[in-house]
C-alpha positions as CSV (number, residue, x, y, z in Angstrom):
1,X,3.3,-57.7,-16.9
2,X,3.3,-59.1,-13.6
3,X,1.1,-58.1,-10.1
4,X,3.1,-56.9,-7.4
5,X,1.6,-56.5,-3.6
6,X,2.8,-54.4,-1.2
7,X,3.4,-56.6,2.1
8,X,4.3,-54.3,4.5
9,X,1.9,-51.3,5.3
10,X,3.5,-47.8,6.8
11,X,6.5,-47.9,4.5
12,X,8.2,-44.3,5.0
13,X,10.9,-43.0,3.0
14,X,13.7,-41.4,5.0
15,X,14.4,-37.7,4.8
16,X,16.9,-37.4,6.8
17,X,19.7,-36.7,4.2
18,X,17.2,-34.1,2.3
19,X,18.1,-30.6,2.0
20,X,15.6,-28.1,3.2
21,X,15.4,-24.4,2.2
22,X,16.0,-22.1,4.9
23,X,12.8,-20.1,5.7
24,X,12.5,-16.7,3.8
25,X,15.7,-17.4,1.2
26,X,13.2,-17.7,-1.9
27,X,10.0,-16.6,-2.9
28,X,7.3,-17.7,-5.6
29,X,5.7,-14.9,-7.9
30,X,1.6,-15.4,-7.3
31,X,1.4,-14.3,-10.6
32,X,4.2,-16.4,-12.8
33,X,4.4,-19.1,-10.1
34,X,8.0,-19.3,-10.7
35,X,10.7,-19.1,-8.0
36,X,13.1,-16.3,-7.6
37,X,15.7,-15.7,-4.5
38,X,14.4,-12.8,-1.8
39,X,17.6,-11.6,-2.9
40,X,16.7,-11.4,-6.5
41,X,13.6,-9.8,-6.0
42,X,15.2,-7.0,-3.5
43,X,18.0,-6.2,-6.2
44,X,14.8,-5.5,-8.9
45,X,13.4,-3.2,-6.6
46,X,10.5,-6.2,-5.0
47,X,9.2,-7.2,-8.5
48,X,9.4,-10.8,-10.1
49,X,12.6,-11.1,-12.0
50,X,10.8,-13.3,-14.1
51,X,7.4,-11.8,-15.3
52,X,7.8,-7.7,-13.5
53,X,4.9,-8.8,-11.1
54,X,5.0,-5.9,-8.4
55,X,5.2,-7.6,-5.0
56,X,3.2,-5.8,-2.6
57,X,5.7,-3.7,0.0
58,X,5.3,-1.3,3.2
59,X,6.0,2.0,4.1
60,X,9.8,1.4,5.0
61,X,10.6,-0.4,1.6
62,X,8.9,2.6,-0.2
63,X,11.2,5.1,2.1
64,X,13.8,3.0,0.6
65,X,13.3,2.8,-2.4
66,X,13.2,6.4,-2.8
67,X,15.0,8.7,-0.3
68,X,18.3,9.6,-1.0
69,X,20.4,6.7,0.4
70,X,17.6,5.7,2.3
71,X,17.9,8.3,4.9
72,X,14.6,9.6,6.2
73,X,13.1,10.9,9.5
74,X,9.6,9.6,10.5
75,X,7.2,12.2,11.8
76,X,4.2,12.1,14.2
77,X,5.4,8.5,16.0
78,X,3.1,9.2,18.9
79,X,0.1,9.0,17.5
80,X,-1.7,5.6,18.3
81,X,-5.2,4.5,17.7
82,X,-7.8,4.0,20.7
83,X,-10.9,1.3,21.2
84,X,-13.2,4.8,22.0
85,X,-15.8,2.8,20.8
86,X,-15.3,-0.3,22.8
87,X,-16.0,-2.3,19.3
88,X,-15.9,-6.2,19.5
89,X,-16.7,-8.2,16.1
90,X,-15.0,-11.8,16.1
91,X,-12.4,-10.0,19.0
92,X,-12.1,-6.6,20.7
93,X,-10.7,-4.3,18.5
94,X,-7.9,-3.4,21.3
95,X,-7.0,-7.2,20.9
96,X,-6.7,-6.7,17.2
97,X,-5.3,-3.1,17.2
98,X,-2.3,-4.6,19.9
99,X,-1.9,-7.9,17.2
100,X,-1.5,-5.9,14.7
101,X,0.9,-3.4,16.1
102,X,2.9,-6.8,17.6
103,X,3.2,-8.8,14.0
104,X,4.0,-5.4,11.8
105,X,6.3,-3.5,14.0
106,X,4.4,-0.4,13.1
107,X,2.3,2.1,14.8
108,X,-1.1,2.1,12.0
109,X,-1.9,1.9,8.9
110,X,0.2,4.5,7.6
111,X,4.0,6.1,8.1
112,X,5.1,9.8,7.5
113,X,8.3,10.6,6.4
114,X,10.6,13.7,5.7
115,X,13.6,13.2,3.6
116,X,15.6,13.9,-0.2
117,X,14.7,12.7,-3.2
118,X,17.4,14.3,-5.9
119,X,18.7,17.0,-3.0
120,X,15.0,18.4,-2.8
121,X,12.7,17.9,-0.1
122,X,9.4,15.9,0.3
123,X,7.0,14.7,2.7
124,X,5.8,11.0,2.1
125,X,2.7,9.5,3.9
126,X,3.2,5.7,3.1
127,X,0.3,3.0,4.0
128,X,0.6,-0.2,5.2
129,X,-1.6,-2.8,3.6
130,X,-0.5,-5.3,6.8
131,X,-1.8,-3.4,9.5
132,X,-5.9,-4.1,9.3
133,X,-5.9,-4.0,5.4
134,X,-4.1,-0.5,5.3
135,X,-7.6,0.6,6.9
136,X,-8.3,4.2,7.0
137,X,-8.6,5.1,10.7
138,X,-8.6,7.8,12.9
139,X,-5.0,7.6,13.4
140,X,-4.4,7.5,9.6
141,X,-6.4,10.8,8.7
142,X,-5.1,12.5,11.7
143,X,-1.4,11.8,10.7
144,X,-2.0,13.1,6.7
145,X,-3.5,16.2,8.4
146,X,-0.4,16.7,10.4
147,X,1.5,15.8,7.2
148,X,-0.1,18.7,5.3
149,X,-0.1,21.2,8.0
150,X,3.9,20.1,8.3
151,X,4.2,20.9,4.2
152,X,2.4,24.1,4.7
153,X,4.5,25.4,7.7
154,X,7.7,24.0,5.6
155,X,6.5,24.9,1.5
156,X,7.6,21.5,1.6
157,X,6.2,19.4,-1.5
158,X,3.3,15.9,-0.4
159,X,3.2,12.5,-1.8
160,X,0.9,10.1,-0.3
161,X,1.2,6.1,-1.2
162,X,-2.2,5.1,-1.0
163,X,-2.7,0.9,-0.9
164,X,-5.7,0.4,1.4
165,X,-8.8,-2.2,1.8
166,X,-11.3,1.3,3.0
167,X,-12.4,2.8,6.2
168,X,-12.0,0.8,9.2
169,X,-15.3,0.0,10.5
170,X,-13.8,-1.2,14.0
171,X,-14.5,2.9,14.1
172,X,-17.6,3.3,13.0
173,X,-18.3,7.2,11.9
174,X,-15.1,8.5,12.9
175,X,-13.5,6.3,10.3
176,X,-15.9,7.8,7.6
177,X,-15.3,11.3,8.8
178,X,-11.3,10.9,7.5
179,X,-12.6,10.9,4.1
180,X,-13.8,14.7,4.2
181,X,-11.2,15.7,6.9
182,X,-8.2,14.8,4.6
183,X,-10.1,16.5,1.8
184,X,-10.6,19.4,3.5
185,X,-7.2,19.8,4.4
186,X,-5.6,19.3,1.0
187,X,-7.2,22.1,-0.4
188,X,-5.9,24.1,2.1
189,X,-2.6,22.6,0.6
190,X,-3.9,23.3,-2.8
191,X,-4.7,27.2,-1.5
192,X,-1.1,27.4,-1.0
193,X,0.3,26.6,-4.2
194,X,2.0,23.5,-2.5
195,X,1.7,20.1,-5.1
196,X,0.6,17.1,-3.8
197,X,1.1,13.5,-6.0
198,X,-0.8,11.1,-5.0
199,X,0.5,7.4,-5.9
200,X,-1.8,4.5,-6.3
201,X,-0.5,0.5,-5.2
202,X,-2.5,-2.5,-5.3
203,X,-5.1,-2.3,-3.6
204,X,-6.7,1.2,-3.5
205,X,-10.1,0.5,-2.7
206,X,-12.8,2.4,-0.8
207,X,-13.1,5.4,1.2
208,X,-9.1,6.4,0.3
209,X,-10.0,6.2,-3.1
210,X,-13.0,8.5,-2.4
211,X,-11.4,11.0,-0.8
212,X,-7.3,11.5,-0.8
213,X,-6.5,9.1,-3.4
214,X,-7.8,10.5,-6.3
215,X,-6.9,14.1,-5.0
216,X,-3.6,14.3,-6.4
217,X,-2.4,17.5,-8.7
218,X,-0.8,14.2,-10.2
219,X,-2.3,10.9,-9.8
220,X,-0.6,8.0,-10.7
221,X,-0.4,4.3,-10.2
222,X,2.1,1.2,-10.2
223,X,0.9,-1.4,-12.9
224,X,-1.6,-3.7,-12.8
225,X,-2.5,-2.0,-9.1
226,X,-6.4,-2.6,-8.2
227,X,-7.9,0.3,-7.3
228,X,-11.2,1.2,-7.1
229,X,-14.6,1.7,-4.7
230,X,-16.5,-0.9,-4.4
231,X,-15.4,-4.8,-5.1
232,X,-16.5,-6.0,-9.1
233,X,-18.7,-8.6,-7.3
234,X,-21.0,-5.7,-5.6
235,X,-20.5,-3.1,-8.6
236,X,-22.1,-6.1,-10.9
237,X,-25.0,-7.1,-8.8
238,X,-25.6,-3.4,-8.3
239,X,-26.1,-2.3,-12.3
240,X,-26.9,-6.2,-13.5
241,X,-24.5,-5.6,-16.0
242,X,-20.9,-7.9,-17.0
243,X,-17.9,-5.4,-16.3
244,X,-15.1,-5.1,-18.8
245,X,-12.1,-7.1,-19.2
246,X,-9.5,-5.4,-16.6
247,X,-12.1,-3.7,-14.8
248,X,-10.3,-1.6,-11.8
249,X,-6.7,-2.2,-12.8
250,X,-4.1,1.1,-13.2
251,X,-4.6,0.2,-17.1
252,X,-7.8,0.3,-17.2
253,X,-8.3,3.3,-15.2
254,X,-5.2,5.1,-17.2
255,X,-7.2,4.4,-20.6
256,X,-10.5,6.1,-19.3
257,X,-8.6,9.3,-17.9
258,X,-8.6,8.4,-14.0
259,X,-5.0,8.4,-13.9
260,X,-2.1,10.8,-15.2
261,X,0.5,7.8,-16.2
262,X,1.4,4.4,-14.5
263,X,5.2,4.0,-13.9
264,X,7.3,0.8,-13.3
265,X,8.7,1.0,-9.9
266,X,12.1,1.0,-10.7
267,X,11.8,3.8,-12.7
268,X,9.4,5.6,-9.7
269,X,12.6,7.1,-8.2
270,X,13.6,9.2,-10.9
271,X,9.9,10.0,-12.2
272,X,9.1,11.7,-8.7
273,X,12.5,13.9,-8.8
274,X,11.2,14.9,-12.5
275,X,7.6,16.3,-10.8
276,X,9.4,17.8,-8.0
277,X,12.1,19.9,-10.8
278,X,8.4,20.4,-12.9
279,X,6.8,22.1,-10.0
C-alpha cells in the first residue's frame, strides 16, 4: 500500500450541478428521524407517515382539521395584550409581544372560533404554542371568558385546545390571576348545563394545567402529549425521589385516571361529533 500526499491545499469540490431541496418541501420526524414530504405529513393530518409522531400544530390547522370544510368565524380579534407593567427581562416585553405578533401572524397565545363540526355547533379556543410558549396572559384568560360568556348567551357547546409552557411572567400577577378567573367562569358554564371538553397537546404544563386544563366535563389528550405542572427536573429535586418511566405523558396520565381517553388525531374529528350527539 503506497503513501499518497496531497500537494495542493484548499481543494473544493464544485456544487454547482447539485440539486438542492426547495425550503419547506420536506420535513424530518424529531422522533423517527426519517424524512417525509410537507405534503405527506398534511394528507395524515400533521403526523409522521412513518412512526404516527404528532407534529406540533396552531390554532388554524386545528380549526381545520375539524370544522366542517374548514369554515369557521374567529371571535374577539380585537383583543391585544399591553406592556401595563413596563416589564424588561433580556428585551421589553412590547419588543417581544410586537416579534411575536410579526413572526406568527396571530394576535396571542390563543384563537376563538365558532363553527360546525357534524352540522352542530361549537366554540373552540385553540392555543398557540409559537406565540411566547402558548403563555397564559391576560389576553388569553380574557378571551376564554368571552368564549364562555358567548356559549352561555348561545347554549352553544366549549372545547378548549390547551398546549401551553404556563403563565406568562412578562405579567407578573395578572398572569396568575387567569388561572382562577377562567375557573370561575366555567362553572358558571358548568351551572348552566353547557359541556365543556377540554383537549390536552404537547405541551400542557403549568398554570393552564392548574386551572382550565384539567376542567373539562371530558378531558382528553393527543398521544404521547407532555402535560403536566412543574418540569421532572424540579418535581425530582423537590421529593428526592426517581420519577417513573413516562412520567407526564397522556399515557401515563390516562393509566392513573387524569384523563378520560387519548385519541389519535385523525380520528379527533369524528370522536368530538360523538361527545357533542352524547351531550
Amino acid at each position: 500500500m503506497g503513501w499518497f500526499k496531497r500537494l495542493k491545499d484548499g481543494i473544493i469540490t464544485s456544487t454547482k450541478d447539485k440539486k438542492e431541496a426547495p425550503d419547506g418541501l420536506w420535513y424530518k420526524c424529531e422522533r423517527c428521524k426519517e424524512a417525509s414530504t410537507q405534503k405527506e405529513v398534511k394528507e395524515n393530518f400533521h403526523k409522521c407517515p412513518k412512526c404516527n409522531y404528532h407534529i406540533r400544530i396552531g390554532s388554524h390547522d386545528y380549526f381545520e382539521l375539524l370544522y366542517d370544510n374548514g369554515k369557521f368565524f374567529e371571535l374577539f380579534t380585537d383583543l391585544l395584550a399591553e406592556d401595563f407593567l413596563e416589564f424588561t427581562d433580556l428585551k421589553p416585553y412590547d419588543q417581544r409581544l410586537e416579534k411575536a405578533r410579526e413572526k406568527t401572524n396571530l394576535d396571542d397565545a390563543i384563537t376563538v372560533g365558532i363553527g360546525k363540526v357534524a352540522k352542530k355547533p361549537l366554540v373552540i379556543a385553540a392555543m398557540d404554542f409559537t406565540f411566547i410558549g402558548g403563555s397564559m396572559g391576560s389576553v388569553v384568560g380574557e378571551k376564554i371568558a368571552l368564549a364562555i360568556d358567548y356559549c352561555i348567551d348561545n347554549k352553544t357547546p366549549f372545547m378548549i385546545i390547551s398546549k401551553s409552557g404556563g403563565a406568562r411572567m412578562m405579567e407578573s400577577a395578572f398572569s396568575l390571576m387567569q388561572m382562577a378567573k377562567t375557573s370561575a367562569k366555567l362553572s358558571q358554564l358548568a351551572k348552566k348545563r353547557i359541556p365543556y371538553f377540554s383537549f390536552l397537546t404537547d405541551p400542557t404544563t403549568g398554570g393552564v394545567t392548574a386551572s382550565f386544563a384539567m376542567l373539562g366535563d371530558i378531558n382528553f389528550a393527543e398521544p404521547e402529549a407532555l402535560i403536566g405542572f412543574a418540569g421532572p427536573r424540579v418535581i425530582k429535586e423537590t421529593i428526592k425521589r426517581d420519577l417513573p418511566e413516562g412520567f407526564q405523558t397522556s399515557e401515563f396520565l390516562m393509566e392513573h385516571g387524569f384523563l378520560d381517553f387519548i385519541v389519535d388525531r385523525q380520528d379527533l374529528k369524528a370522536k368530538i361529533a360523538e361527545l357533542l350527539c352524547f351531550f
